[in-house]
LOVEXKOL-699948 format. One line per 4 residues: number of its first residue (from 1); for each residue x, y, z of C-alpha. Coordinates in steps of 0.02 Angstrom, whole numbers, plus 50000, padded with zeros to 5 digits. Example, Ala and Ser with C-alpha at 12.3 -4.5 7.8 and 13.67 -1.06 7.14 Angstrom:
LOVEXKOL-699948
1	50615 49775 50390; 50684 49947 50357
//
This chain:
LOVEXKOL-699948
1	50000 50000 50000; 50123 50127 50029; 50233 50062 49883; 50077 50103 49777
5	50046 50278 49868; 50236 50330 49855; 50197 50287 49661; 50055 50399 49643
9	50138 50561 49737; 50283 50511 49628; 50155 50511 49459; 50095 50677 49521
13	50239 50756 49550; 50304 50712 49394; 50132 50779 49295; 50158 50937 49407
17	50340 50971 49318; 50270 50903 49135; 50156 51064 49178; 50286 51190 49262
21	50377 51250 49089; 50191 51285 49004; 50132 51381 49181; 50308 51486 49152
25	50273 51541 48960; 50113 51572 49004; 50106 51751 49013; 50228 51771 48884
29	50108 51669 48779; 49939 51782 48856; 50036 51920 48794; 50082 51872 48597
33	49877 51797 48577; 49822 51971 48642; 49944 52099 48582; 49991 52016 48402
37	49903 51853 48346; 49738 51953 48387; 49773 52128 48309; 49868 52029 48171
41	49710 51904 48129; 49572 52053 48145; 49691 52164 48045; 49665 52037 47913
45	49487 52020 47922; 49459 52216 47922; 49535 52205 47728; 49376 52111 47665
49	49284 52261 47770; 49229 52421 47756; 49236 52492 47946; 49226 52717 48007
53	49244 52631 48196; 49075 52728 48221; 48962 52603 48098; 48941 52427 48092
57	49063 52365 47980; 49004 52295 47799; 49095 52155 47688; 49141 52237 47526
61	49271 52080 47476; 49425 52119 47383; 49368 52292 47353; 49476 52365 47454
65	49618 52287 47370; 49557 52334 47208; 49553 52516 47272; 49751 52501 47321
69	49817 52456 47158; 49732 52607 47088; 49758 52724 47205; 49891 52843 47134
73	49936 52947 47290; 49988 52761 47387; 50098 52734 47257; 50173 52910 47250
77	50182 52895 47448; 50294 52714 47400; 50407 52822 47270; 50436 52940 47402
81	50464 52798 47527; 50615 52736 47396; 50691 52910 47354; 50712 52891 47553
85	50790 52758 47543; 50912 52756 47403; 50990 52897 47506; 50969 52851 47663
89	51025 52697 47682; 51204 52689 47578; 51241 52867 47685; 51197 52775 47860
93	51313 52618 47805; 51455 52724 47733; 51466 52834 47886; 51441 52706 48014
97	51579 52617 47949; 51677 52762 47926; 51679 52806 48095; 51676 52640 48179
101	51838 52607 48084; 51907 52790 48176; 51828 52751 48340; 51921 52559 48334
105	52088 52643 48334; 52177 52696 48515; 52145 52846 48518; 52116 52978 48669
109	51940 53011 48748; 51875 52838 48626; 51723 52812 48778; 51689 52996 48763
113	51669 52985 48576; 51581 52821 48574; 51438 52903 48708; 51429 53063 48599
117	51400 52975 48436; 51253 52846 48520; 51161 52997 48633; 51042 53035 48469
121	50986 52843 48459; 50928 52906 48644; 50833 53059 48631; 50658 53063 48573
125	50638 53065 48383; 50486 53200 48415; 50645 53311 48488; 50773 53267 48356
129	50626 53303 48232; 50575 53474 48281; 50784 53515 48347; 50802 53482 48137
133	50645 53589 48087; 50712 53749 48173; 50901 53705 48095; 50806 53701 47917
137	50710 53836 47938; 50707 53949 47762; 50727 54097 47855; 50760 54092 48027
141	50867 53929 47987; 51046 53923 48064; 51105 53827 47883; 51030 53948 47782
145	51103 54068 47869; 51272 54012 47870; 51230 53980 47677; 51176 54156 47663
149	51338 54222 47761; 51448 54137 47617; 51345 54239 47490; 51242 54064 47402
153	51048 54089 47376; 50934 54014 47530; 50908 53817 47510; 50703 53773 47522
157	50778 53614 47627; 50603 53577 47689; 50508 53690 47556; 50586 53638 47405
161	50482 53473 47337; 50642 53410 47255; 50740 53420 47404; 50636 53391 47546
165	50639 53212 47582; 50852 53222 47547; 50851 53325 47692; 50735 53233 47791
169	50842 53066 47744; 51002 53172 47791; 50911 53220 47970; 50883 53016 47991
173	51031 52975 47956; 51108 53067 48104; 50965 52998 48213; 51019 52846 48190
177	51194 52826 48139; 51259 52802 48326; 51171 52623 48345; 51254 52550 48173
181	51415 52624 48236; 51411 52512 48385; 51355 52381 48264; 51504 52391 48151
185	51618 52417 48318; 51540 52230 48385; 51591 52172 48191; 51760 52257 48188
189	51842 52192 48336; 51805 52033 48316; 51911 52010 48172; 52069 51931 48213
193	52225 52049 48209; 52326 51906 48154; 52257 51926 47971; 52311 52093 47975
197	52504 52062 48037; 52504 51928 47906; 52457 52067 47760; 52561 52189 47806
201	52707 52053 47797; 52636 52036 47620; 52628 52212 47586; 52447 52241 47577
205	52413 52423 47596; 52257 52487 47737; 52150 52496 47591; 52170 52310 47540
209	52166 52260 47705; 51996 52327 47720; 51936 52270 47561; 51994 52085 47586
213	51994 52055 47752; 51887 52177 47870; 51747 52185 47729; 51716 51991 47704
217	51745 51970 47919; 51614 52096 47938; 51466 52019 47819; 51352 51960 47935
221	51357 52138 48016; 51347 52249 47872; 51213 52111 47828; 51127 52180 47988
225	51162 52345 47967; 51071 52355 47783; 50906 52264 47835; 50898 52376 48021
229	50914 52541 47912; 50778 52463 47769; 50646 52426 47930; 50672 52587 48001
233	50677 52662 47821; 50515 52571 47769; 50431 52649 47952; 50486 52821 47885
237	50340 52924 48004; 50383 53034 48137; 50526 53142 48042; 50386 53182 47888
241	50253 53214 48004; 50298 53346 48104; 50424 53430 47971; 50330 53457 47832
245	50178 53341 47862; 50182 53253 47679; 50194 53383 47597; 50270 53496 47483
249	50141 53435 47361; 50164 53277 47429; 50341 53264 47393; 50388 53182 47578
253	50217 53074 47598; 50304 52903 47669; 50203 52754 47669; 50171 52747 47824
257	50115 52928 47851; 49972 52897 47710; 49930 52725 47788; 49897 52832 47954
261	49803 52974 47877; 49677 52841 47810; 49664 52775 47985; 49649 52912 48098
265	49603 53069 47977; 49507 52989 47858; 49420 52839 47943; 49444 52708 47820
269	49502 52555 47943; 49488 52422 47832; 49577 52528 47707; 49685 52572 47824
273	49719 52388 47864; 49731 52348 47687; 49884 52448 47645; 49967 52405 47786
277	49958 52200 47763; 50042 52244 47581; 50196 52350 47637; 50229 52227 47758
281	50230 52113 47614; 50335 52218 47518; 50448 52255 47639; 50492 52064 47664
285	50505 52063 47486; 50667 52185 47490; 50738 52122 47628; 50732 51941 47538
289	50794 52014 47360; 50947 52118 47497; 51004 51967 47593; 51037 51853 47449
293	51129 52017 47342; 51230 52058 47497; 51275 51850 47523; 51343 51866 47347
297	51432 52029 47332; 51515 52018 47475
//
């Protein structure tokens, strides 16, 4: 009898840990079914819908895809979205790298310099946003008027439609630059220094050092690096919105900043919903078509 009771508190306690690990997750798992599976799967069915939050909403189908293919101004806000881009994100990994290489050298003050270049990836991007306004100002504008003291013509940084969202990829760019440089610091140092004593015995100069050996030692970094910036560059919102609000003419409309307006000015959830389920789409399409270039170039 108490063989076959010591084998039942045994069986319990042995259901009780089979248990333990799925009690643990739990809230972790509470918190993905409410905060992501269940915005995710209603997201999804609010694309077949047509929803103001105030009405019932009413199953149109695949109108509201329909509507996105020929709605011109999403498509202008995706060609703005890409000018963005194309500037923003070869700047952010060319100075990055630039100045991780600087900062990996012994050099005075290196903590100092490290902390300066990472406090903008700290401040609030509202703060950064509206610090950059006042700086691009057309005329109260401390660049235009150092321009202006050198005797060039005022630059319409934020008022110009061809060269508003250049500045506004410029102003991201030194956001942001301070995380990738710790990035490409991580990379950098853990190259071994042996390759590099063994070029210079071969007479490789610091450029082909860099080319062959911290370039190709760095890939999975710079690999990093590229698909971080195209997220953030893709999510393009706060900088747009408070600078210049889409506009001139809607010259600096990102993607995201229309997807909002039809939200939250406009009332079109389902809409709404519908353009954001296909940049997500298209945004895991670049970073596909980017990791297998990068695998190959470098």
């Amino acid at each position: 009898m108490n063989i076959a009771l010591a084998h039942t508190n045994k069986k319990n306690r042995f259901q009780k840990r089979k248990w333990l690990p799925y009690l643990l997750v739990s809230p972790y798992i509470i918190f993905v079914a409410v905060f992501v599976l269940f915005p995710v799967i209603f997201s999804f069915i609010l694309t077949f819908h047509k929803w103001n939050i105030i009405a019932p909403m009413k199953f149109i189908g695949v109108d509201n895809y329909t509507r996105l293919f020929q709605d011109r101004l999403f498509w202008i806000s995706i060609l703005n979205t890409l000018k963005f881009l194309l500037l923003h994100i070869p700047l952010q990994l060319a100075v990055a790298l630039f100045l991780a290489v600087l900062l990996n050298q012994k050099i005075k003050a290196v903590s100092f310099f490290r902390a300066s270049f990472f406090m903008p990836v700290i401040v609030s991007g509202v703060v950064v946003t509206i610090l950059w306004q006042q700086l691009l100002g057309y005329d109260s504008g401390i660049i235009n008027r150092l321009v202006t003291a050198m005797g060039i013509s005022k630059v319409g940084w934020l008022v110009n439609p061809d060269v508003a969202i250049y500045s506004i990829a410029v102003m991201a760019t030194w956001k942001n630059v301070g995380l990738y440089i710790i990035l490409f610091l991580v990379g950098l140092q853990t190259v071994p220094t042996q390759y590099y004593e063994a070029a210079k015995l071969e007479g490789a100069t610091k450029w082909q050092q860099f080319y062959h050996i911290t370039l190709p030692m760095i890939n999975p970094t710079i690999f990093m690096v590229v698909i971080l910036s195209t997220i953030g560059g893709f999510s393009l919102f706060i900088e747009p919105y408070i600078m210049t609000g889409g506009g001139p003419l809607n010259k600096t409309l990102s993607a995201v900043l229309y997807i909002y307006k039809q939200a939250f000015q406009y009332y079109n959830m389902g809409y709404s919903a519908t353009l954001g389920f296909f940049y997500a789409f298209m945004i895991m399409l670049v970073v596909v078509i980017q990791k297998r270039v990068i695998e190959k170039e470098v």
